[in-house]
VEXROTI-900610 format. One line per 2 residues: their letters; for each residue x, y, z of C-alpha. Coordinates in steps of 0.05 Angstrom, whole numbers, plus 5000, padded with zeros to 4 digits. Example, Ala and Ser with C-alpha at 12.3 -4.5 7.8 and 13.67 -1.06 7.14 Angstrom:
2
AS) 5246/4910/5156 ~ 5273/4979/5143 .
! end
This chain:
496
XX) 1685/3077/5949 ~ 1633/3027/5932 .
XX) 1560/3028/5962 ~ 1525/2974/5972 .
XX) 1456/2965/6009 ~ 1428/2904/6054 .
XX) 1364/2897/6096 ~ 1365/2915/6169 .
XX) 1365/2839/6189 ~ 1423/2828/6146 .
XX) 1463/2895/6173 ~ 1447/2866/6244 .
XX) 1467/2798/6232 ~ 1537/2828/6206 .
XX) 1547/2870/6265 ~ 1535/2816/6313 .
XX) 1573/2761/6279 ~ 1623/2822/6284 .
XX) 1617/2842/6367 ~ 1613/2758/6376 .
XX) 1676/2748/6343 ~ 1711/2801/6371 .
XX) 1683/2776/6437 ~ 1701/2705/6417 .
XX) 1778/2716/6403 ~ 1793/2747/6469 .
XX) 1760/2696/6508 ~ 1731/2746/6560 .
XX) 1797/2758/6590 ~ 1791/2821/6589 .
XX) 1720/2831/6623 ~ 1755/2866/6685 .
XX) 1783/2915/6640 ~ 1732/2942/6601 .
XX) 1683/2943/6659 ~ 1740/2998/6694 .
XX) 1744/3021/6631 ~ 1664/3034/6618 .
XX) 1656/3055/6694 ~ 1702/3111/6690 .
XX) 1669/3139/6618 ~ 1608/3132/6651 .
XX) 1624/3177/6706 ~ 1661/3220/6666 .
XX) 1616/3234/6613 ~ 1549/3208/6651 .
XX) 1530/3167/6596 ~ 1545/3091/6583 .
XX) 1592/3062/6538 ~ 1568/3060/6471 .
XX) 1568/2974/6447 ~ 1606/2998/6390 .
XX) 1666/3029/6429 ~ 1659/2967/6479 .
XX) 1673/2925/6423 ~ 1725/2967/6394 .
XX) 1768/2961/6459 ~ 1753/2884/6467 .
XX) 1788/2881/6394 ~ 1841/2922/6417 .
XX) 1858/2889/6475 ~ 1851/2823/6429 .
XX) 1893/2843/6374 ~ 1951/2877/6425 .
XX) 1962/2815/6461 ~ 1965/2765/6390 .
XX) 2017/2828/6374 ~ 2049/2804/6451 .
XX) 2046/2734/6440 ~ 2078/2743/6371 .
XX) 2138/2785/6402 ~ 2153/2727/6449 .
XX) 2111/2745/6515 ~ 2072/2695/6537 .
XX) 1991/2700/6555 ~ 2016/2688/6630 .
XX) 2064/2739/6634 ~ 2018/2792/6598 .
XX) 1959/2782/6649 ~ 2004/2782/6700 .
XX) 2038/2851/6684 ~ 1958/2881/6660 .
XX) 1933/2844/6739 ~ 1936/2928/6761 .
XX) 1923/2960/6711 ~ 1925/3030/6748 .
XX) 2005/3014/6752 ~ 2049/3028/6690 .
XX) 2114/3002/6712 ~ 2129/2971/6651 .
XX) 2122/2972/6589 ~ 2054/2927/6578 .
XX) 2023/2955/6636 ~ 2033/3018/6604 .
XX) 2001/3011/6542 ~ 1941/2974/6568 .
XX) 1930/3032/6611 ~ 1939/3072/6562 .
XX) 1884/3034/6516 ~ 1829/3037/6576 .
XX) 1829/3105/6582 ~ 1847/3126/6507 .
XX) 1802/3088/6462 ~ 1734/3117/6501 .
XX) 1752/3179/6501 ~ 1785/3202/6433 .
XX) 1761/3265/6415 ~ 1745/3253/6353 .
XX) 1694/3193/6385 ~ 1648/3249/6393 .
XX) 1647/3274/6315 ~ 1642/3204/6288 .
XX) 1596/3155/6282 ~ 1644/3087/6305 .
XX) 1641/3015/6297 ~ 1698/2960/6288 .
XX) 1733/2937/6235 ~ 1741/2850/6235 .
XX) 1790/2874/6181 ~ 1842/2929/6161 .
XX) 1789/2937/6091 ~ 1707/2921/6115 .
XX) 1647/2953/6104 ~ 1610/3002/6153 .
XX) 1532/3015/6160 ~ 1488/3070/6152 .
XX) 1408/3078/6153 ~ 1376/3094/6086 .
XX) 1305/3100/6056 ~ 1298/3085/5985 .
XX) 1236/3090/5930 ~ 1226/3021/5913 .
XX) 1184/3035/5853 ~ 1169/3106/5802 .
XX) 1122/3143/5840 ~ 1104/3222/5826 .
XX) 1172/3248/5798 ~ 1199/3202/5844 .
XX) 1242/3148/5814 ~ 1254/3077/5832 .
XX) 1317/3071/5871 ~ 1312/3148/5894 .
XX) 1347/3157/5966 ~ 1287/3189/6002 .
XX) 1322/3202/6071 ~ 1392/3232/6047 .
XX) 1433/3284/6028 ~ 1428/3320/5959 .
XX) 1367/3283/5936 ~ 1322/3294/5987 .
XX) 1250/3284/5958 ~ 1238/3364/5969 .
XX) 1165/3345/5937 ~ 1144/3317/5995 .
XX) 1092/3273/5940 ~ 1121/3200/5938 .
XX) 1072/3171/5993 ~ 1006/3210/5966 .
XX) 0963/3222/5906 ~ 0992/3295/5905 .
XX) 1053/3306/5844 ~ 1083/3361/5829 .
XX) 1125/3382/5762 ~ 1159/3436/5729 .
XX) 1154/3467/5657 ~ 1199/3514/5620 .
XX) 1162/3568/5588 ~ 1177/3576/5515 .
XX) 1127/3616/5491 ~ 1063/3655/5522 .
XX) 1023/3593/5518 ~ 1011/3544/5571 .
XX) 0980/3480/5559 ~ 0997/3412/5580 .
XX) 0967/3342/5604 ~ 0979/3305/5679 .
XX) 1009/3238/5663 ~ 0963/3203/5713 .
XX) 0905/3233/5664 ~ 0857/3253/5719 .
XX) 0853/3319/5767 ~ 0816/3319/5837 .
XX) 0775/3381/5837 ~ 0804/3447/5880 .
XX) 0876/3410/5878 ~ 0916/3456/5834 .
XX) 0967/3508/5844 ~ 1009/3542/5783 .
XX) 1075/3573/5810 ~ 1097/3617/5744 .
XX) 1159/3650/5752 ~ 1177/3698/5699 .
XX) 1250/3746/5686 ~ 1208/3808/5668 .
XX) 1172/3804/5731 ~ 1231/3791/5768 .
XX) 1232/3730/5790 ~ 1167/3740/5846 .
XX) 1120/3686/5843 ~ 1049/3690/5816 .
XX) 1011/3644/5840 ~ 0944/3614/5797 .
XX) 0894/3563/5839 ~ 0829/3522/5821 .
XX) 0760/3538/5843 ~ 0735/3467/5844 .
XX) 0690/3487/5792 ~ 0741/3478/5735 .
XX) 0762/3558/5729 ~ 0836/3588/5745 .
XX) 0833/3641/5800 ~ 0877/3697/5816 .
XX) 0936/3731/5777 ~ 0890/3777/5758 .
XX) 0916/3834/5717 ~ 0969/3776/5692 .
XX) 0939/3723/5662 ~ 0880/3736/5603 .
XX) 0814/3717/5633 ~ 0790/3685/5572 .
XX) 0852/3643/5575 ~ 0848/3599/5632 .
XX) 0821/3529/5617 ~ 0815/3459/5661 .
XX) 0789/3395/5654 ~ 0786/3340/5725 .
XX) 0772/3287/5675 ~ 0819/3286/5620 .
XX) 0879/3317/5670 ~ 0885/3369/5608 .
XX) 0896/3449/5635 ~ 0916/3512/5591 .
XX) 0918/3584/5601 ~ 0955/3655/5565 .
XX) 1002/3688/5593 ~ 0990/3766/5569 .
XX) 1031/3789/5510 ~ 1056/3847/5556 .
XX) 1096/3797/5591 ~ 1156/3772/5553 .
XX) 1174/3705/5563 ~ 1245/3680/5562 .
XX) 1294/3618/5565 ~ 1291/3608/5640 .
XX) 1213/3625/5661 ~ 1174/3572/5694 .
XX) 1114/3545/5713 ~ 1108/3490/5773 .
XX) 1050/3454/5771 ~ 1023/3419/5826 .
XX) 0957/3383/5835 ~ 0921/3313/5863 .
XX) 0895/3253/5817 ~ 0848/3203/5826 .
XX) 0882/3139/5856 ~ 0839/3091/5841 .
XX) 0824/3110/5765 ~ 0907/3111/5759 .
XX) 0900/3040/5781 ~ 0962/3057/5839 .
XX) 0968/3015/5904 ~ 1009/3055/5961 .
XX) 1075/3077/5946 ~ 1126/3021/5963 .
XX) 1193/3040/5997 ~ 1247/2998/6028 .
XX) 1287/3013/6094 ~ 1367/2986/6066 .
XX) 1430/2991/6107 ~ 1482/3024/6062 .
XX) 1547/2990/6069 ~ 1607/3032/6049 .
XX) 1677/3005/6049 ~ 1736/3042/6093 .
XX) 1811/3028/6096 ~ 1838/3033/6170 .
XX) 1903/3066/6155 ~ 1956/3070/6216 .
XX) 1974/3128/6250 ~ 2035/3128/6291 .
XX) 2078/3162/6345 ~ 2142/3134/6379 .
XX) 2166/3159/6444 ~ 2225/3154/6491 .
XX) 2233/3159/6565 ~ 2291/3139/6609 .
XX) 2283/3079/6660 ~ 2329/3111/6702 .
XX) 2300/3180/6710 ~ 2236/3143/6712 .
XX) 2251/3095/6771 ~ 2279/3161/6807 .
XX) 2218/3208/6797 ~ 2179/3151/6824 .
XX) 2227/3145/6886 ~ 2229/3225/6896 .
XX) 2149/3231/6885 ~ 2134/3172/6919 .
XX) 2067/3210/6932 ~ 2047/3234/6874 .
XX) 2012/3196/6814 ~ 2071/3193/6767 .
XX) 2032/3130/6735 ~ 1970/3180/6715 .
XX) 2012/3227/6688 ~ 2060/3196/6646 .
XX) 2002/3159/6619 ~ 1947/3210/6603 .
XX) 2002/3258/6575 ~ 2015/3201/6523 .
XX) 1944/3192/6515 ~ 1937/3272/6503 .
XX) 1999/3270/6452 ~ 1967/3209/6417 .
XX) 1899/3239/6420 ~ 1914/3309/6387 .
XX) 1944/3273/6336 ~ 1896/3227/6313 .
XX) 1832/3270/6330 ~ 1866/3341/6295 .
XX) 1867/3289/6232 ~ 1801/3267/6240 .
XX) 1782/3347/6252 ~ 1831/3377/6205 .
XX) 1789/3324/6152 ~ 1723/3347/6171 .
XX) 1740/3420/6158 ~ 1764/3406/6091 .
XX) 1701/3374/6066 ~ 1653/3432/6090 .
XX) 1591/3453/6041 ~ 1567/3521/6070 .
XX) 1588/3575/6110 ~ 1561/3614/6168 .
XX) 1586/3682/6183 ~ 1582/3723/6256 .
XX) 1607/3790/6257 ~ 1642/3803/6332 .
XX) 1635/3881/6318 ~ 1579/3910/6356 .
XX) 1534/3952/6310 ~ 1521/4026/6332 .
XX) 1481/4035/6391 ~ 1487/3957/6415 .
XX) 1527/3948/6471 ~ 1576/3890/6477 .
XX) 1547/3841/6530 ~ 1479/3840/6484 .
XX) 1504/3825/6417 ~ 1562/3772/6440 .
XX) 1491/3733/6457 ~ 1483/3744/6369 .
XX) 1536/3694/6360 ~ 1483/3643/6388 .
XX) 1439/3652/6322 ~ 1499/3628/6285 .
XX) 1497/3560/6318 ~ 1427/3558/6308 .
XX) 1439/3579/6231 ~ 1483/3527/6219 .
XX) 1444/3470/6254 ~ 1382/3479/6217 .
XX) 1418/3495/6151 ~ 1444/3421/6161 .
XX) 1376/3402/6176 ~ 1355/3434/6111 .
XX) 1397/3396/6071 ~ 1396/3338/6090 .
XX) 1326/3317/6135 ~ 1352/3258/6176 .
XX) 1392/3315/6232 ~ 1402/3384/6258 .
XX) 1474/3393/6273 ~ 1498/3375/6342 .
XX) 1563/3369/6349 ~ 1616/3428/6345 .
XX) 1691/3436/6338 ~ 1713/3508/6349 .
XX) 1776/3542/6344 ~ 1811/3585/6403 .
XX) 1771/3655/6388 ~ 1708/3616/6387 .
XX) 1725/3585/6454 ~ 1742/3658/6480 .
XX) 1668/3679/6470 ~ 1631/3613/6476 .
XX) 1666/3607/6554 ~ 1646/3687/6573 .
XX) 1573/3659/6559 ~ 1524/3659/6623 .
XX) 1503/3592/6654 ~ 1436/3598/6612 .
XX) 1462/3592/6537 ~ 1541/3554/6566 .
XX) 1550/3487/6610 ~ 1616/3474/6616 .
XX) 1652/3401/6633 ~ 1689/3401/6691 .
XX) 1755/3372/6696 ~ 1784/3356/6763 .
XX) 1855/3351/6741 ~ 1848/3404/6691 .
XX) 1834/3413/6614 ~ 1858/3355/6581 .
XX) 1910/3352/6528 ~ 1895/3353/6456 .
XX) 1815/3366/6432 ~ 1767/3352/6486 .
XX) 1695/3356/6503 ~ 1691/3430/6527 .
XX) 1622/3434/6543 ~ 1546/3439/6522 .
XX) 1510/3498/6482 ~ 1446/3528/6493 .
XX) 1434/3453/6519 ~ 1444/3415/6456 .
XX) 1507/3427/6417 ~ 1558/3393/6443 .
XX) 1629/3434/6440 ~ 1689/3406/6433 .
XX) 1750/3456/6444 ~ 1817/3439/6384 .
XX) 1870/3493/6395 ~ 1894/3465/6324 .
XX) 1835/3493/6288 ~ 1849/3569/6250 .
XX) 1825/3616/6308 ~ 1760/3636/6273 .
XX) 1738/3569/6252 ~ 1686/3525/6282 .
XX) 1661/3458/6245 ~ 1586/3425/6247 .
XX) 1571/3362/6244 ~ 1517/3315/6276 .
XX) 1516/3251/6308 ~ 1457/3210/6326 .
XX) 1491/3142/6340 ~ 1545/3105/6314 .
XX) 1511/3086/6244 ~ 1479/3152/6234 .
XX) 1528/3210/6237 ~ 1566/3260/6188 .
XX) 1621/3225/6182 ~ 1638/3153/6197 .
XX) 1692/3107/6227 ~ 1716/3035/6229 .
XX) 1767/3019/6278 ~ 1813/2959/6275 .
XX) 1860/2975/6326 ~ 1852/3032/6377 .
XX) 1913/3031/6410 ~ 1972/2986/6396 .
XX) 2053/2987/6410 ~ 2108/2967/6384 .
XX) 2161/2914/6421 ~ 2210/2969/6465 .
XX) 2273/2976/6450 ~ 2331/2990/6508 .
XX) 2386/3023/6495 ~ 2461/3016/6541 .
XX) 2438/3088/6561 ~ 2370/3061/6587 .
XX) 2337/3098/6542 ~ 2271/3057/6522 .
XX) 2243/3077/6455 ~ 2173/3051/6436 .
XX) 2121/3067/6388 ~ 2049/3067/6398 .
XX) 1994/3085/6343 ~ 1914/3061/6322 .
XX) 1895/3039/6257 ~ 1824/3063/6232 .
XX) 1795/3097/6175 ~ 1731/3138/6167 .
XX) 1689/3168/6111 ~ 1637/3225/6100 .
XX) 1572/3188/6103 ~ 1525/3246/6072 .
XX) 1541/3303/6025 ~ 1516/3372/6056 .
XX) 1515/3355/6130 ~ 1582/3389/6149 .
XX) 1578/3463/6157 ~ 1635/3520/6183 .
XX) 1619/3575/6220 ~ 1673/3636/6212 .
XX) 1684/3685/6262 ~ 1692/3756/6222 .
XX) 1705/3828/6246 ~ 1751/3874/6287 .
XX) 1714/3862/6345 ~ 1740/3792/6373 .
XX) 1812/3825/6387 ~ 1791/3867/6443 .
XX) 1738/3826/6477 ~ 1781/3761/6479 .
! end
């Protein structure tokens, strides 16, 4: 997929051009809506409505009724069967419902960052710092806030560089390239096979002498000059050096004799281009036997039923792709071990599993500087010790009508990973992935269509088949910022 990069003022301008299109097609018409919509995710998951997910069910409501309109129903007729939307006595009023409370609350909304498609093939956006000139090591064009080239060095911004050297002989001698050396700055890191791969370390006095490695390095050997950036020293002859050995070399230089103004850098927005590809389900149900239920449970919300168990099919369908995706493209593994070691009694190291979590956030962290992870999937053994937790380290969601169908938002970790429970996932597997808004995520997701249906067909044995589907694609935005965490041991049968 090709990458492209824009300023922020550009990225914005697209977005916007994007929400006031979308916005523009529908004509507001759908205002009522999306506010029941966004005031009943709000109160479900107590936080507003992202804009992106607003304007990703303005466009589907937009491109549903052009769909509508197309199939012979007119703009009249269509508000007029959507003026309840709570009702789902026919077909329209169905899927509309359908779409208010679906497109919020996909699971997989929770994994991915989100923001519309105008069309089925368009860019989305993502943050990125780049080196906008050669700076210490650091070359022009280098991502500087990313994945796998995360400037480790820590130099670009400073007068401090740092370099490596392969050893080929006892002898080390070289020259700085910015031909200068502050005083006190300098730190060899010499790794060598024979010594087995420990560190020794060598430092500058200030006064133009090596210091420490003693017993190592000959002290008649060690040699530096501030003003010509030149150092040297002898590695003893007891020490063989091989293909492999090292020497890092790290030290400050004098700015303004290397004639360098401060580093330059440039805040893009990445584009990268997605394909929203459809994904489908047709269903049947009899008008008859639905007409009678209604009659018989004149009481009871056959509306809300029928329509979030079609939302639950739907969503375990589209979110166990979305999650099935995100496990395939893992980079590292954590590993807990359910079997209590000797002498540790159950209830105290269940509590271990915790460190995994922790492992796996900060090894995202590690790799990739912008996020810890944040956002879990686990499988059904996971769930079974994550949900015997105490109130301290486990906050469950509460669901009044019980656990939705399909993934869902299980609850909150030690306060900060959110937990989302898919029965779909191998028992023993959990995936991690972060999220800080919808252009900075693990993964990313342009939606064209969140919910759409096809025309219903009636059969003579009033049997109404229709099919209903999304269209959206999605992408992993940065290499090394999914982990697994695998549940291992005996232990996990019994304690379940």
């Amino acid at each position: 997929m090709p990458i492209q990069a824009m300023s922020e003022a550009d990225m914005k301008k697209e977005l916007s051009s994007r929400f006031n299109a979308i916005h523009a097609m529908g004509g507001g018409i759908h205002g009522d809506f999306i506010a029941q919509s966004a005031a009943a995710y709000e109160q479900r998951n107590k936080r507003k409505m992202p804009e992106a997910t607003r304007a990703i069910l303005q466009n589907s409501f937009n491109q549903v009724m052009f769909k509508l309109q197309q199939m012979g129903q007119s703009k009249e007729a269509i508000m007029s069967a959507t003026a309840d939307i709570s009702r789902v006595d026919n077909p329209i009023t169905l899927l509309f419902n359908l779409m208010s409370i679906l497109i919020p609350n996909f699971a997989y909304t929770l994994l991915l960052g989100l923001q519309p498609l105008p069309t089925k093939d368009s860019p989305i956006f993502y943050p990125q710092i780049t080196a906008n000139e050669d700076r210490n090591t650091v070359t022009r064009g280098t991502a500087l806030l990313g994945s796998t080239n995360w400037n480790t060095s820590h130099n670009f911004s400073t007068n401090r560089n740092k370099y490596s050297l392969e050893l080929t002989g006892n002898t080390v001698a070289d020259t700085v390239v910015e031909g200068s050396i502050r005083p006190g700055s300098v730190n060899f890191e010499i790794t060598l096979a024979s010594l087995g791969g420990a560190p020794i370390y060598l430092f500058d006095d200030g006064e133009g002498n090596l210091v420490g490695g003693d017993g190592f390095v000959l002290e008649t050997g060690r040699m530096l000059s501030y003003t010509s950036g030149t150092f040297g020293f002898e590695i003893d002859s007891a020490y063989a050096v091989v293909p492999g050995d090292s020497v890092v070399v790290a030290y400050r230089y004098d700015m303004d004799r290397a004639g360098l103004k401060p580093a330059q850098a440039v805040l893009e927005w990445v584009s990268k281009m997605v394909r929203a590809e459809p994904y489908r389900l047709r269903h049947t149900y009899s008008l008859d036997n639905f007409y009678q239920v209604k009659q018989v449970l004149s009481g009871y919300n056959i509306d809300q039923v029928l329509s979030t168990s079609l939302a639950g099919i739907i969503n375990k369908e589209v979110s166990g792709s979305v999650f099935d995706d995100a496990l395939a493209r893992t980079d590292a593994d954590f590993v807990w071990d359910s079997d209590s070691p000797t002498g540790v009694s159950w209830a105290e190291h269940r509590l271990s599993l915790l460190q995994t979590f922790v492992r796996g956030a900060n090894g995202i962290r590690q790799n990739i500087a912008r996020s810890g992870g944040n956002v879990c999937i686990c499988g059904n053994e996971w769930m079974n010790f994550i949900e015997t937790l105490g109130g301290q380290e486990w906050s469950p969601v509460a669901y009044s009508a019980g656990e939705p169908i399909g993934p869902y938002e299980a609850g909150t970790l030690l306060g900060k990973y959110k937990i989302i429970k898919n029965q779909d996932y191998p028992d023993n597997k959990t995936v991690m992935g972060y999220k800080k808004d919808d252009t900075d995520a693990s993964m990313l997701g342009g939606v064209f269509i969140g919910l759409y249906s096809t025309n219903p067909i009636a059969g003579d044995d009033l049997q109404v088949i229709q099919g209903m589907g999304t269209q959206f694609g999605w992408t992993k935005a940065f290499d090394n910022s999914l982990v697994s965490l695998t549940l291992s041991g005996s232990g996990f049968t019994a304690a379940a």
